[in-house]
C-alpha positions in Angstrom: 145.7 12.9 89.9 142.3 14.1 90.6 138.9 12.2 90.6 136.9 12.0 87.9 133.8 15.1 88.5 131.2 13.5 86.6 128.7 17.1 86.4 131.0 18.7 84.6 133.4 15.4 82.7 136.7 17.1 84.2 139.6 15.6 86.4 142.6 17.7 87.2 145.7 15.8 86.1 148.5 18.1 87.2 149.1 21.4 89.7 151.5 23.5 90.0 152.5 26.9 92.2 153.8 30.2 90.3 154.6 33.7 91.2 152.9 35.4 88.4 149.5 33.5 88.0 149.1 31.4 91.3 147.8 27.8 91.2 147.9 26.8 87.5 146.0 23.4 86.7 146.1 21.2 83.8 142.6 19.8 83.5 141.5 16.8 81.3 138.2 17.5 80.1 135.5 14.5 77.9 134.4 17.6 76.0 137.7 19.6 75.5 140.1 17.9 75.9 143.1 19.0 77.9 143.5 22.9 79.1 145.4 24.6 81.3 143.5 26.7 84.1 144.0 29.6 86.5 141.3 31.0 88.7 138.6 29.0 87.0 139.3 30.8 83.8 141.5 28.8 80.7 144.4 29.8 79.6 145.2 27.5 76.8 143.5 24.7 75.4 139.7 23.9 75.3 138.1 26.6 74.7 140.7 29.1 74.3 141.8 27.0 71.5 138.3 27.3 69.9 138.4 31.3 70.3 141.4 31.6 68.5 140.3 29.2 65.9 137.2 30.6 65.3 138.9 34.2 64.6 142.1 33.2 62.9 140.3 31.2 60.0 138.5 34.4 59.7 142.3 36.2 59.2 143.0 33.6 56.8 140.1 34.7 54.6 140.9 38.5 55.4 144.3 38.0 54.2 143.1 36.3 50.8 142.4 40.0 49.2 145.9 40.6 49.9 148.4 41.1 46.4 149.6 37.6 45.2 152.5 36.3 47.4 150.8 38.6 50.1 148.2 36.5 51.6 150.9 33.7 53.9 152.0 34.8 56.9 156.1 34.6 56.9 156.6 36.1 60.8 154.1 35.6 63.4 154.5 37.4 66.9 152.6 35.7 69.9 152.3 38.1 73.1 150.9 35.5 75.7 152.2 32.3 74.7 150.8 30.6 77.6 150.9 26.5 76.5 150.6 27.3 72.5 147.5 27.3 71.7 148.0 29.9 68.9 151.0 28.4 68.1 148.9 25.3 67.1 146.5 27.4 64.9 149.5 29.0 63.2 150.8 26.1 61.9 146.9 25.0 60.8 146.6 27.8 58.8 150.1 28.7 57.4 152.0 26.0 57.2 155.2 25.2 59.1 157.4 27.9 56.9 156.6 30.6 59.4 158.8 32.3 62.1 156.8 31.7 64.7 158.2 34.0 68.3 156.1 33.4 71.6 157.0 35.8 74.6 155.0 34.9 78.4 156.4 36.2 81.3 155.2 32.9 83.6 157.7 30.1 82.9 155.9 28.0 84.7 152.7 28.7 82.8 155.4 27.6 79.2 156.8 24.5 81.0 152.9 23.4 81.6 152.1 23.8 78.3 155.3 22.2 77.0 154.3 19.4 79.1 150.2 19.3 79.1 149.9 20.5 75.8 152.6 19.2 73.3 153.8 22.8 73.1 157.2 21.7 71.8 156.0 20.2 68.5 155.0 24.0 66.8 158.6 25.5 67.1 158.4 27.8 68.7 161.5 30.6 69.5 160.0 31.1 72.7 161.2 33.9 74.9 160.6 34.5 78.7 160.5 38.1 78.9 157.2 40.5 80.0 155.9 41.5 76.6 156.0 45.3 77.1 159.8 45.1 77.7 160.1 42.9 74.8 158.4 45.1 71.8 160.5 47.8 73.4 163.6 46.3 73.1 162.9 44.6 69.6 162.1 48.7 68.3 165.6 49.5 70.1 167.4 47.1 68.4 165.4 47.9 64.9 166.3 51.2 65.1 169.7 50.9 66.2 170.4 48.6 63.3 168.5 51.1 60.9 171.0 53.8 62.0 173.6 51.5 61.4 173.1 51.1 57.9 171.6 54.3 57.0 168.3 52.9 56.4 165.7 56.0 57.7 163.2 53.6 58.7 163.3 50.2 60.8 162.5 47.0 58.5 159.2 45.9 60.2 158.9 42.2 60.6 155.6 40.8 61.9 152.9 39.9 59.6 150.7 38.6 62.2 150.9 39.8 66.2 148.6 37.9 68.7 148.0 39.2 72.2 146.7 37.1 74.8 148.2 38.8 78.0 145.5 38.5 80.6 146.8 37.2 83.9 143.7 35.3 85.5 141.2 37.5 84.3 142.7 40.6 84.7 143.6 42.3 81.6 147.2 44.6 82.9 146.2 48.8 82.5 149.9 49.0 80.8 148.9 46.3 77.8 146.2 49.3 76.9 148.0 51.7 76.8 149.1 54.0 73.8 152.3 53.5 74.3 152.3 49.7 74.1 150.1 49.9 70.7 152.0 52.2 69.1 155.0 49.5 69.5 152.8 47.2 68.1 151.7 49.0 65.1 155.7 50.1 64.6 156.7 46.0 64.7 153.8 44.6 61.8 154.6 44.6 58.3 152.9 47.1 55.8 150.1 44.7 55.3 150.3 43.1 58.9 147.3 42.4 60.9 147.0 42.1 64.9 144.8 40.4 66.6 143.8 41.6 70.2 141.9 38.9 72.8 139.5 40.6 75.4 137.1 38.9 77.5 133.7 40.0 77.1 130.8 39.1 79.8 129.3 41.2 82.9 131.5 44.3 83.4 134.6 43.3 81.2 131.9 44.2 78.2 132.6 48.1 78.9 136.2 47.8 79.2 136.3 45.5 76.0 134.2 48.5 74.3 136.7 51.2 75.8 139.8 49.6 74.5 138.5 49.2 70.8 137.7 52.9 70.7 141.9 53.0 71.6 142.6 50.9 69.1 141.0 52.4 66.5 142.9 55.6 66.8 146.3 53.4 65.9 144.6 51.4 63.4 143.1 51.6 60.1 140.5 49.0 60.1 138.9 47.8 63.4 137.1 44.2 63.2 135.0 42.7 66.2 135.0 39.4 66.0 132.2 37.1 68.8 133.5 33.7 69.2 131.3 32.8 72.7 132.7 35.1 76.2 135.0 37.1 74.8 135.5 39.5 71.7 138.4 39.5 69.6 139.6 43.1 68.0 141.4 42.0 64.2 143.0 45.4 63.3 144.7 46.1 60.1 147.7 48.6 60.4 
């Protein structure tokens, strides 16, 4: 579709309009490959795909001290599925036994990467829904079925939740708030982790800083993790 820009070994192979993130573009790159991109930032693919690898092989090993039959991951929450990159790692590192749900809000931004990115081959339940609304009505339902039974407390059911929820590089004030941890913390198993992507360069530093002091008050353990412009928060509940 596009030319070939030889400074930088990118050609844009596909463009498309959407509501929620604007001009998204699937770029082929000689150095990573293919990657979606809004606003000059990626999404999913290149090297958002070597972010999340970089930190999930490091929740592989965290979850090795776990008890025996402990350390797998059997239910796996993505919050930003975007085109599946995390998907893609899930299935690296545990297998294709796991439960694997992706909520986005952008359908277009899912149809790219179903398209660009071979989203389709990682089953996937994915679900269109903003992510907020969906932990909220997943808790709802959790606790209506609890009543139900006369089970006091909600079964939880995530052992791993990844968020990913920037739109452009805007990071939504609601995704920080207490409220919307809290859900979080409420939906992972007893020996759940979540994993929280922030960028982390120029100004977004301070706000990347601010919202790990939040999370540690929801969270027993608080890891940083560096993998090149952004930091990654791996928090044990």
């Amino acid at each position: 579709m596009g030319k070939i820009d030889f400074f930088t070994g990118t050609w844009l192979i596909d463009e498309v309009k959407s509501p929620i993130n604007g001009k998204v573009q699937a770029i082929k790159s000689f150095a990573f490959g293919t990657y979606l991109q809004v606003g000059k930032l990626t999404q999913s693919g290149g090297v958002v795909y070597n972010v999340w690898r970089t930190t999930l092989k490091k929740v592989k090993g965290k979850r090795q001290d776990l008890p025996a039959g402990k350390a797998g991951v059997k239910d796996c929450l993505i919050l930003g599925l975007a085109g599946g990159s995390v998907a893609k790692l899930v299935r690296k590192y545990w297998g294709w036994d796991v439960e694997i749900t992706g909520v986005d809000i952008d359908p277009i931004m899912v149809k790219m990467g179903r398209k660009h990115l071979g989203l389709d081959k990682y089953k996937v339940n994915v679900v269109i829904e903003d992510a907020y609304e969906f932990l909220r009505k997943t808790e709802n339902r959790k606790r209506a079925s609890a009543k139900a039974s006369g089970d006091a407390k909600p079964n939880t059911k995530y052992d791993l939740i990844c968020t990913d929820l920037y739109v452009g590089d805007q990071y939504p004030a609601k995704f920080e708030k207490e409220e919307f941890l809290k859900l979080i913390r409420k939906l992972l198993s007893k020996n759940g982790i979540a994993v929280f992507n922030r960028l982390y360069y120029d100004e977004k530093r301070a706000q990347a800083m601010k919202f790990g002091k939040v999370l540690e008050k929801h969270f027993t353990s608080v890891t940083p993790v560096f993998p090149q412009a952004n930091i990654m928060f791996v928090c044990r509940k």
